[in-house]
Biopython code that builds the backbone (N, CA, C, O; Angstrom):
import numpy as np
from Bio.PDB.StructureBuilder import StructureBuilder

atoms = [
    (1, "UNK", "N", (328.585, 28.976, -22.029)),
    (1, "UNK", "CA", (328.706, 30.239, -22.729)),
    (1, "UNK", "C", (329.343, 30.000, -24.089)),
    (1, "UNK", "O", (330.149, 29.272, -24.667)),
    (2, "UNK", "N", (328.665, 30.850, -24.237)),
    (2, "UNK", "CA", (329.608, 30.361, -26.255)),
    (2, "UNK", "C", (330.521, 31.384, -26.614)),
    (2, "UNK", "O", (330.330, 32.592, -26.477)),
    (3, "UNK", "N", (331.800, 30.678, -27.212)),
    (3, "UNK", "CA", (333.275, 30.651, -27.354)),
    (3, "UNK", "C", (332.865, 31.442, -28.827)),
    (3, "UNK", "O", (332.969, 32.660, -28.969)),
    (4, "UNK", "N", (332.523, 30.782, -29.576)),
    (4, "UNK", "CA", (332.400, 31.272, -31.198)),
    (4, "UNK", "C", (331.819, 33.007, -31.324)),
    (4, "UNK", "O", (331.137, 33.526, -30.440)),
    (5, "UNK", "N", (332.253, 33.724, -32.595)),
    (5, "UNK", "CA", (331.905, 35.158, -32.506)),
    (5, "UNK", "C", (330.551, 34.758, -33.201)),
    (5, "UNK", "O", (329.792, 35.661, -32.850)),
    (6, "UNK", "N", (329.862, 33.920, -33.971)),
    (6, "UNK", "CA", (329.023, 33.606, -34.412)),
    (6, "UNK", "C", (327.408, 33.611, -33.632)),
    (6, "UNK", "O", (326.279, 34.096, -33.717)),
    (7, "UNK", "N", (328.360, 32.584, -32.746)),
    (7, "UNK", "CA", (326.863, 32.242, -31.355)),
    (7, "UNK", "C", (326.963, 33.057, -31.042)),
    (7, "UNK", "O", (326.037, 33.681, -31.560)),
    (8, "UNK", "N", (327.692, 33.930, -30.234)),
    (8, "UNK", "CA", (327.713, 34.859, -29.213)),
    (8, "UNK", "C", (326.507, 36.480, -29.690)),
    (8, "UNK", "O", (325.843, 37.237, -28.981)),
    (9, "UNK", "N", (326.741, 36.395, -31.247)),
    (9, "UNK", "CA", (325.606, 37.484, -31.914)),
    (9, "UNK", "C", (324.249, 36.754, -31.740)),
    (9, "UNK", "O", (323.242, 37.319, -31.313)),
    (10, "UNK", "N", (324.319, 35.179, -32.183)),
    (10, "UNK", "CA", (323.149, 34.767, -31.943)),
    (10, "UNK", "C", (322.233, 34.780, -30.675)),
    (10, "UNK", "O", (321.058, 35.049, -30.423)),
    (11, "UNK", "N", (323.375, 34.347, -29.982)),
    (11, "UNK", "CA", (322.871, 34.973, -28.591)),
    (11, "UNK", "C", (322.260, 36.905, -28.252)),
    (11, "UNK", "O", (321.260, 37.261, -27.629)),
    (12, "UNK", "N", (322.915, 37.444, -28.680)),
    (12, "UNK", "CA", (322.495, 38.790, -28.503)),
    (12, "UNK", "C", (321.403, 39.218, -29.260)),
    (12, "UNK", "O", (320.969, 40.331, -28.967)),
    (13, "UNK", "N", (320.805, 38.553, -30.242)),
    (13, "UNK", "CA", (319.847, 38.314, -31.231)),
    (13, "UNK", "C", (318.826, 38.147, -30.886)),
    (13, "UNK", "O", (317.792, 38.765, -31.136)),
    (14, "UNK", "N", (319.109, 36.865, -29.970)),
    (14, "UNK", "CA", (317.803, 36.106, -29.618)),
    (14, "UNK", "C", (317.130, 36.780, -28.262)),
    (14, "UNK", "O", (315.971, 36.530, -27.932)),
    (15, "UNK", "N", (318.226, 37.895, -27.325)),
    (15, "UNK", "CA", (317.511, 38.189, -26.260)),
    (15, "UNK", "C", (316.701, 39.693, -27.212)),
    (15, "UNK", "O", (315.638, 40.241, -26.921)),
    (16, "UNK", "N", (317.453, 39.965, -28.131)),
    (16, "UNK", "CA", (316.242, 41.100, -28.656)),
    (16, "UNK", "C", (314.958, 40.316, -28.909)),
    (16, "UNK", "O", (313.864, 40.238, -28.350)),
    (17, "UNK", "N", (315.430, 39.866, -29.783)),
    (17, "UNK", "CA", (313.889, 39.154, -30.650)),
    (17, "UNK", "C", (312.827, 38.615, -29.498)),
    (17, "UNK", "O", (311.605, 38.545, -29.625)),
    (18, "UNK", "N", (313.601, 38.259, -28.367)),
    (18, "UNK", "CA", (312.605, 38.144, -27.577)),
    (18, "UNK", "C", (311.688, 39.149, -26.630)),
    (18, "UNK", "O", (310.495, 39.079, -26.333)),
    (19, "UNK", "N", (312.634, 40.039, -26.297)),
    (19, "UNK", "CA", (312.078, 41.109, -25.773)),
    (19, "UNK", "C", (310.861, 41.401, -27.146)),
    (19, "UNK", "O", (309.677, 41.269, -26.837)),
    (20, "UNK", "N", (311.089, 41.662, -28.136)),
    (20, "UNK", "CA", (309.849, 42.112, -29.000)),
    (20, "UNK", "C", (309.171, 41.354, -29.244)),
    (20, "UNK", "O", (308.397, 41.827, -30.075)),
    (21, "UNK", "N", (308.806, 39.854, -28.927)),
    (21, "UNK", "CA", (308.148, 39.111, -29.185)),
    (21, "UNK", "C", (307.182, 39.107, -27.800)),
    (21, "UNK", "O", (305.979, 38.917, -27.977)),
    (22, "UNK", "N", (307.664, 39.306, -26.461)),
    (22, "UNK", "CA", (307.007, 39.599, -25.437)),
    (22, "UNK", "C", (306.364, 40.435, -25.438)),
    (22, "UNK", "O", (305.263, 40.315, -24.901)),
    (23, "UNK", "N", (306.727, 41.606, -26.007)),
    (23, "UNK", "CA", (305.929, 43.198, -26.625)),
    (23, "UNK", "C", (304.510, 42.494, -27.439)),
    (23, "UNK", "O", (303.359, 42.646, -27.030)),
    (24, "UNK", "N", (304.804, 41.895, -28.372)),
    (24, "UNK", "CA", (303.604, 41.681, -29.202)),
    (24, "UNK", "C", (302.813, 40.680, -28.428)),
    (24, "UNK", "O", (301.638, 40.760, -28.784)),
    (25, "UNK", "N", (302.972, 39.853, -27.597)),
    (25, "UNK", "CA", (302.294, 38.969, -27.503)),
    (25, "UNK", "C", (301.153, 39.252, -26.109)),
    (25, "UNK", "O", (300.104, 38.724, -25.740)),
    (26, "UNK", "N", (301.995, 40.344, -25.630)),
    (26, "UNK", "CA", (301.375, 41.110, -24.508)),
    (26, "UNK", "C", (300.278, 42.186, -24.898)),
    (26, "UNK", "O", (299.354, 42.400, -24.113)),
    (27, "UNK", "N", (300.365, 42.844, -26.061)),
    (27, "UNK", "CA", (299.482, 43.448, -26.737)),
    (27, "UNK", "C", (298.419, 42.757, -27.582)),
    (27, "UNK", "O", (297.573, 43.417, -28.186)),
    (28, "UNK", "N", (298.442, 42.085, -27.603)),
    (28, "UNK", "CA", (297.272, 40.757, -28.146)),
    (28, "UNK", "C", (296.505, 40.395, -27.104)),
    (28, "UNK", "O", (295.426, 40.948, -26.893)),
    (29, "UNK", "N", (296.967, 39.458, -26.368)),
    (29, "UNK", "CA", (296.622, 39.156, -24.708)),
    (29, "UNK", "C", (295.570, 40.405, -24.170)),
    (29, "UNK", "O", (294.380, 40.349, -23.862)),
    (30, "UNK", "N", (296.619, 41.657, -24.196)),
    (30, "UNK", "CA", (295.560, 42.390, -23.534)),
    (30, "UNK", "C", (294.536, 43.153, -24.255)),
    (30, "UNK", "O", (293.613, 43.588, -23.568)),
    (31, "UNK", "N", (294.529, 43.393, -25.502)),
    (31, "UNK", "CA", (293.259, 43.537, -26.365)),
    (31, "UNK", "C", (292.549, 42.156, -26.252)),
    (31, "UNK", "O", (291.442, 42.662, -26.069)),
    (32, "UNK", "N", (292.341, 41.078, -26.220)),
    (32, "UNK", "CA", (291.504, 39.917, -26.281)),
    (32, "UNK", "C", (290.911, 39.849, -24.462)),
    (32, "UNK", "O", (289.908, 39.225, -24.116)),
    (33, "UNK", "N", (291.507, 40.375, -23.834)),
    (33, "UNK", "CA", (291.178, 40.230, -22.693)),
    (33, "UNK", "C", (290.300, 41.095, -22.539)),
    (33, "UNK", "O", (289.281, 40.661, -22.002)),
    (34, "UNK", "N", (290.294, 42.520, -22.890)),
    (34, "UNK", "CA", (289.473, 43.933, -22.632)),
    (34, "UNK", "C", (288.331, 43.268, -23.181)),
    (34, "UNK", "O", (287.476, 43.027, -22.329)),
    (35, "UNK", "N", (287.980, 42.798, -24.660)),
    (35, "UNK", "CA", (287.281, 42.338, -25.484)),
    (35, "UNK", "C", (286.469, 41.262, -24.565)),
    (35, "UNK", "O", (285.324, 41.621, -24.291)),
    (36, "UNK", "N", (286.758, 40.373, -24.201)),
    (36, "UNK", "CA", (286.382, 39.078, -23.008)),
    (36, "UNK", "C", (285.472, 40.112, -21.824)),
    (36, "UNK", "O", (284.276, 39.920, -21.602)),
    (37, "UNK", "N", (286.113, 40.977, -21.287)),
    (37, "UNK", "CA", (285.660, 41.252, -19.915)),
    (37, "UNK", "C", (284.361, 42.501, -20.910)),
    (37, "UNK", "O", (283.448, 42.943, -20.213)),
    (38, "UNK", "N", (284.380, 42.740, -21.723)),
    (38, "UNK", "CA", (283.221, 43.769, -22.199)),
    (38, "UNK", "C", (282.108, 43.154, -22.491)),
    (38, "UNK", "O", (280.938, 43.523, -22.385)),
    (39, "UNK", "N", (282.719, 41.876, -22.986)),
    (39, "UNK", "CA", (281.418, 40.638, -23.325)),
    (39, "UNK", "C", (280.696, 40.272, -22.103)),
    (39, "UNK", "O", (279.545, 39.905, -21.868)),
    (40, "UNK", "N", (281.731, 40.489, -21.412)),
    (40, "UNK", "CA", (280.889, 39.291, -19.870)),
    (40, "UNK", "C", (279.663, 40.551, -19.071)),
    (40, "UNK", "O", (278.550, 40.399, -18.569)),
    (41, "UNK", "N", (280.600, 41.837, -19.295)),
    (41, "UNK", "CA", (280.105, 42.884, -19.085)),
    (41, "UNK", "C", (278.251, 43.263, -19.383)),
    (41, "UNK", "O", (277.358, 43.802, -18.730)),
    (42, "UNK", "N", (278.376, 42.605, -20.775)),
    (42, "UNK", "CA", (277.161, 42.765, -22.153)),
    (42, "UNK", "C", (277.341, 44.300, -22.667)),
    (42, "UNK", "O", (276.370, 44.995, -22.969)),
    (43, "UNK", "N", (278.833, 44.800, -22.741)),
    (43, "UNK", "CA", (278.743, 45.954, -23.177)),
    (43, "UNK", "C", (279.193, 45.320, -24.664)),
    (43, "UNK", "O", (280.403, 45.453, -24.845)),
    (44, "UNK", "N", (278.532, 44.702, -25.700)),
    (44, "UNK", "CA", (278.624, 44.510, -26.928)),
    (44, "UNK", "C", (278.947, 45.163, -27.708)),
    (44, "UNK", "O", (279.825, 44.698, -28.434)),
    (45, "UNK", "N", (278.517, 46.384, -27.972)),
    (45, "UNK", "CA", (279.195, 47.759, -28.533)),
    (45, "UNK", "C", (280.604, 48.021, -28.937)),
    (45, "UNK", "O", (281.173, 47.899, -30.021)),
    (46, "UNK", "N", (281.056, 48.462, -27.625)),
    (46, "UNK", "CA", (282.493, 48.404, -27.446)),
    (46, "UNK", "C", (283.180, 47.237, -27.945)),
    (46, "UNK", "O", (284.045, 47.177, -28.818)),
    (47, "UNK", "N", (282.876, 46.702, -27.541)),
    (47, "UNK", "CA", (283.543, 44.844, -27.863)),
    (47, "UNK", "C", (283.449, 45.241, -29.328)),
    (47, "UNK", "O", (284.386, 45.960, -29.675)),
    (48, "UNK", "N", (282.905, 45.069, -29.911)),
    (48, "UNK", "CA", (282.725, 45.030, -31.434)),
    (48, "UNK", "C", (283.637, 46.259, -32.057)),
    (48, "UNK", "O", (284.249, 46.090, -33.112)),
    (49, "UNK", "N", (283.688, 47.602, -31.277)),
    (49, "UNK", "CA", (284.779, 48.282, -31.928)),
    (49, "UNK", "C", (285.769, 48.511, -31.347)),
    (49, "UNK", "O", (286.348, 49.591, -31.476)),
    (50, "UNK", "N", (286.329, 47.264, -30.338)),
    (50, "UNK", "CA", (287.930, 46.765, -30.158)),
    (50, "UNK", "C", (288.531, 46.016, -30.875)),
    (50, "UNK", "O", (289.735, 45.800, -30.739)),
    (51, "UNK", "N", (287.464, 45.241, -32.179)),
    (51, "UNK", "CA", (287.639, 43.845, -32.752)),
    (51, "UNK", "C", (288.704, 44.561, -33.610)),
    (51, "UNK", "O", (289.830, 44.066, -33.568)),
    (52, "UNK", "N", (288.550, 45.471, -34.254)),
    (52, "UNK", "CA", (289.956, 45.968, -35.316)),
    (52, "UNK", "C", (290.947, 45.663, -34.881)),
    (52, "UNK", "O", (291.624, 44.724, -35.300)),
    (53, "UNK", "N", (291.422, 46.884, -33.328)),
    (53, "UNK", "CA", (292.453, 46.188, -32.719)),
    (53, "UNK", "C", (292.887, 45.316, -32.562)),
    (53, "UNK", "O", (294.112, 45.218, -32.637)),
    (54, "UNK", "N", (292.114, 44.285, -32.276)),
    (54, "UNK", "CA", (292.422, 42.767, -31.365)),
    (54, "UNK", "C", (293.356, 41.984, -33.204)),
    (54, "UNK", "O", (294.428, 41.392, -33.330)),
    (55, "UNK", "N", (291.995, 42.500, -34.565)),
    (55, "UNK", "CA", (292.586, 42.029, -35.154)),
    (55, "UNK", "C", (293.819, 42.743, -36.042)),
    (55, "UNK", "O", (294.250, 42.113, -37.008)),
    (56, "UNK", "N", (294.226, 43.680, -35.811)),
    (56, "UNK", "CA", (295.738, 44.178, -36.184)),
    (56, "UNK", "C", (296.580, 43.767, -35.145)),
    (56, "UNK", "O", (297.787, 44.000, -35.092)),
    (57, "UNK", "N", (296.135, 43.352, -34.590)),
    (57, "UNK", "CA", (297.432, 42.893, -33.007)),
    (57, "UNK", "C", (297.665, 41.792, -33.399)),
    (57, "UNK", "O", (298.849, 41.617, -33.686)),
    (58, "UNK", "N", (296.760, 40.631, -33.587)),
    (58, "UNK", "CA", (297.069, 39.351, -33.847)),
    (58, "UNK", "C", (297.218, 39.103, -35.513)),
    (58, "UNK", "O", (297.258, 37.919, -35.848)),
    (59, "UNK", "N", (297.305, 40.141, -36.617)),
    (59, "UNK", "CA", (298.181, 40.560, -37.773)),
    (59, "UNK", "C", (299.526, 40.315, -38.116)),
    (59, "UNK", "O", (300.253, 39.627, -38.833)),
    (60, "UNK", "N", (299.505, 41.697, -36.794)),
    (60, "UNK", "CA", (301.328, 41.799, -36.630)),
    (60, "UNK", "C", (302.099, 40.691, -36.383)),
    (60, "UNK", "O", (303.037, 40.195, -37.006)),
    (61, "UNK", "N", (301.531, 40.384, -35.347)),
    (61, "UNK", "CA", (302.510, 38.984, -34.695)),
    (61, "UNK", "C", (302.466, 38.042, -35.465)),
    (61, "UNK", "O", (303.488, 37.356, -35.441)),
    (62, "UNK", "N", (301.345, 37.574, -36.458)),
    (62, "UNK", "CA", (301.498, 36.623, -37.733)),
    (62, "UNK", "C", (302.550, 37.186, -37.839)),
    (62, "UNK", "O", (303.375, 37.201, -36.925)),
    (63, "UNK", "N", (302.711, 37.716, -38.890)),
    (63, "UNK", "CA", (303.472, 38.571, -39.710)),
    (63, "UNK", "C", (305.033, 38.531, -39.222)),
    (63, "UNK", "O", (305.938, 38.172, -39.975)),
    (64, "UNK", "N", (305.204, 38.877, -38.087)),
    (64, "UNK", "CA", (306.683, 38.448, -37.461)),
    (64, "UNK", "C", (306.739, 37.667, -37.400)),
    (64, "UNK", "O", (307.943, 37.411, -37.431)),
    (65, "UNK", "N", (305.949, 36.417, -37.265)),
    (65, "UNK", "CA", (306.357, 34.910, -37.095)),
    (65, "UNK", "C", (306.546, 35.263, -35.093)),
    (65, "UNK", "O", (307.468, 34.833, -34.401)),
    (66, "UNK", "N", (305.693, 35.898, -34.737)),
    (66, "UNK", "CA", (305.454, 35.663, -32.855)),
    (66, "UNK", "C", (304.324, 34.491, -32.479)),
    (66, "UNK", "O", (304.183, 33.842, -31.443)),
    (67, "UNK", "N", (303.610, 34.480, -33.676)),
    (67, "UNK", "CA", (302.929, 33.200, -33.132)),
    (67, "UNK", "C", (302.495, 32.570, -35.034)),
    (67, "UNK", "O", (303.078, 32.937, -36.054)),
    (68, "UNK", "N", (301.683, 31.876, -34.968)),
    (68, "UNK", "CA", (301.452, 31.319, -36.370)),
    (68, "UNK", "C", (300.569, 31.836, -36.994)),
    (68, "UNK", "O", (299.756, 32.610, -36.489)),
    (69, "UNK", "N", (300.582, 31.494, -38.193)),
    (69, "UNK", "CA", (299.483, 32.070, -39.295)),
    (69, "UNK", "C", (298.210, 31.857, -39.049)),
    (69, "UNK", "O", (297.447, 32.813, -39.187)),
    (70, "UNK", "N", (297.557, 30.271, -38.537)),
    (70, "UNK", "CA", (296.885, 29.402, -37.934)),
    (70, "UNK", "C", (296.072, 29.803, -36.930)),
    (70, "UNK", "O", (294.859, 30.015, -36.961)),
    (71, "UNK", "N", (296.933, 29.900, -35.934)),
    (71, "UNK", "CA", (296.772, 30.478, -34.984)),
    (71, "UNK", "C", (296.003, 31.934, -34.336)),
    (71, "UNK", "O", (295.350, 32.151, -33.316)),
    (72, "UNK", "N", (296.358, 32.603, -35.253)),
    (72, "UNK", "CA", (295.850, 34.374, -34.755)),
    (72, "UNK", "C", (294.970, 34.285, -35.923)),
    (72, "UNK", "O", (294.325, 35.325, -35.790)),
    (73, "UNK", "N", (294.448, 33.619, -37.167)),
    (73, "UNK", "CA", (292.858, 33.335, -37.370)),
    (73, "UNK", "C", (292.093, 32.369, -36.659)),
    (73, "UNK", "O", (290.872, 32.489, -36.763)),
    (74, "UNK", "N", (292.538, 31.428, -35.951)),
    (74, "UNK", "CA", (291.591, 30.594, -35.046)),
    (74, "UNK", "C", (291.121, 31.703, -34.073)),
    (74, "UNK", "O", (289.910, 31.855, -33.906)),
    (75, "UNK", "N", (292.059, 32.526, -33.389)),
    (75, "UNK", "CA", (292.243, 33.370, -32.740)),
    (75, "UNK", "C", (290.912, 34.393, -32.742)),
    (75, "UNK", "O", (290.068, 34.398, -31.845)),
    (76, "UNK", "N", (290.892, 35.208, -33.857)),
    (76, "UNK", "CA", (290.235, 36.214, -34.462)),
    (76, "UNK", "C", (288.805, 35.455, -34.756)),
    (76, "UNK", "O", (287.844, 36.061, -34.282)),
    (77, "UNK", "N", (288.496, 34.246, -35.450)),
    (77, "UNK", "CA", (287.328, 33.596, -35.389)),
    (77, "UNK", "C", (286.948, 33.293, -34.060)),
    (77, "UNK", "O", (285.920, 33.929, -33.831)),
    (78, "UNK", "N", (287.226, 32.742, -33.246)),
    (78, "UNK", "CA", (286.787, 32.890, -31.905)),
    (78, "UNK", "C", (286.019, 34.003, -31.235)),
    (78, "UNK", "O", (284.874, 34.019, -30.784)),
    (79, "UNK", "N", (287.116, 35.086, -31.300)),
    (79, "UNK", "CA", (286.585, 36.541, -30.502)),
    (79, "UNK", "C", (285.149, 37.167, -31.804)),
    (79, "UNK", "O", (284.271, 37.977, -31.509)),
    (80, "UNK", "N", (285.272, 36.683, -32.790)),
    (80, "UNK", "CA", (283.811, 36.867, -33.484)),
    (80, "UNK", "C", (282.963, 36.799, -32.962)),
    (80, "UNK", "O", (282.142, 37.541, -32.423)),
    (81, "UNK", "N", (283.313, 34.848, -33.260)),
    (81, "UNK", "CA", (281.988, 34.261, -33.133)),
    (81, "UNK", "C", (281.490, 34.386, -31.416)),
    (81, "UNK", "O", (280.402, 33.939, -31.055)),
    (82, "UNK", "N", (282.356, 34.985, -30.556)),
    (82, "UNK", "CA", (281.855, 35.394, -28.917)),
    (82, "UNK", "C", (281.235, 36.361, -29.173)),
    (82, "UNK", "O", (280.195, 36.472, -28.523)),
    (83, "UNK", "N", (281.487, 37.268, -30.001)),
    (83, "UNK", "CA", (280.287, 38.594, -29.852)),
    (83, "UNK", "C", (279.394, 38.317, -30.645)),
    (83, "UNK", "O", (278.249, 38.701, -30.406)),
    (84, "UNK", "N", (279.581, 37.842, -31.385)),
    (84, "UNK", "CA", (277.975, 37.736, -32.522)),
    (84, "UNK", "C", (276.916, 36.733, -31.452)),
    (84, "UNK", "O", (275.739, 36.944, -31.156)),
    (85, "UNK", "N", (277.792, 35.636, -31.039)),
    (85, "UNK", "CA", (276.877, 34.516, -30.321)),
    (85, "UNK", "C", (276.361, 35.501, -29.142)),
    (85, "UNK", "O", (275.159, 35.241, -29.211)),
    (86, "UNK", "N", (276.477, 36.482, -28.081)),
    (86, "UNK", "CA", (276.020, 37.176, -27.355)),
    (86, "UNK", "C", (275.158, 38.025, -27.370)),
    (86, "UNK", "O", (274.358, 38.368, -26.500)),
    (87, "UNK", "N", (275.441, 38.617, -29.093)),
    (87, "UNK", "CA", (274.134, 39.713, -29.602)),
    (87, "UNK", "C", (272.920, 38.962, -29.909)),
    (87, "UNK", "O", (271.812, 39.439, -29.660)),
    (88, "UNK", "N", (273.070, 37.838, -30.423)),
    (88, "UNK", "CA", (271.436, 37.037, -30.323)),
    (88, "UNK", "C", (270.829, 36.900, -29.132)),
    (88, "UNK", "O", (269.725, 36.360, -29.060)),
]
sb = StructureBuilder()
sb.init_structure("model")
sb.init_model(0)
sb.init_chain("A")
sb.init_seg("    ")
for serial, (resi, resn, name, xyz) in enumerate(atoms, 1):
    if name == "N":
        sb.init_residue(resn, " ", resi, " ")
    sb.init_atom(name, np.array(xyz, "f"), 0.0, 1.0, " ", f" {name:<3s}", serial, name[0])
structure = sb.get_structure()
């Protein structure tokens, strides 16, 4: 346990930041997932106008630094190129 008044905020810091980092990362997850199961579905449609969502979800969390910059465009190119590759 930490002695210092320093750590001890850091500590109280880090269980927020995490709780909201679980928030965002759970809201990504489950827009990319809805998106996945609509594809498998062949409801293409829909899929295509969840893609906003999926991509303001994986925005945000750039943006906080919940996951990487890198990352949530590999991310977002992926769930594209799954619906475009399905509509052919």
């Amino acid at each position: 346990m930490a002695i210092i008044k320093s750590a001890k905020k850091n500590i109280r810091k880090t269980a927020t930041n995490r709780v909201f980092n679980i928030r965002r990362k759970k809201a990504v997850d489950t827009v990319i997932k809805e998106i996945k199961t609509l594809v498998a579905a062949n409801k293409i449609d829909e899929a295509k106008a969840l893609m906003p969502k999926a991509q303001k979800a994986l925005d945000k969390a750039a943006k906080k630094g919940t996951i990487k910059k890198n990352n949530a465009s590999r991310r977002k190119s992926r769930l594209s190129a799954l619906i475009t590759k399905t509509t052919k």
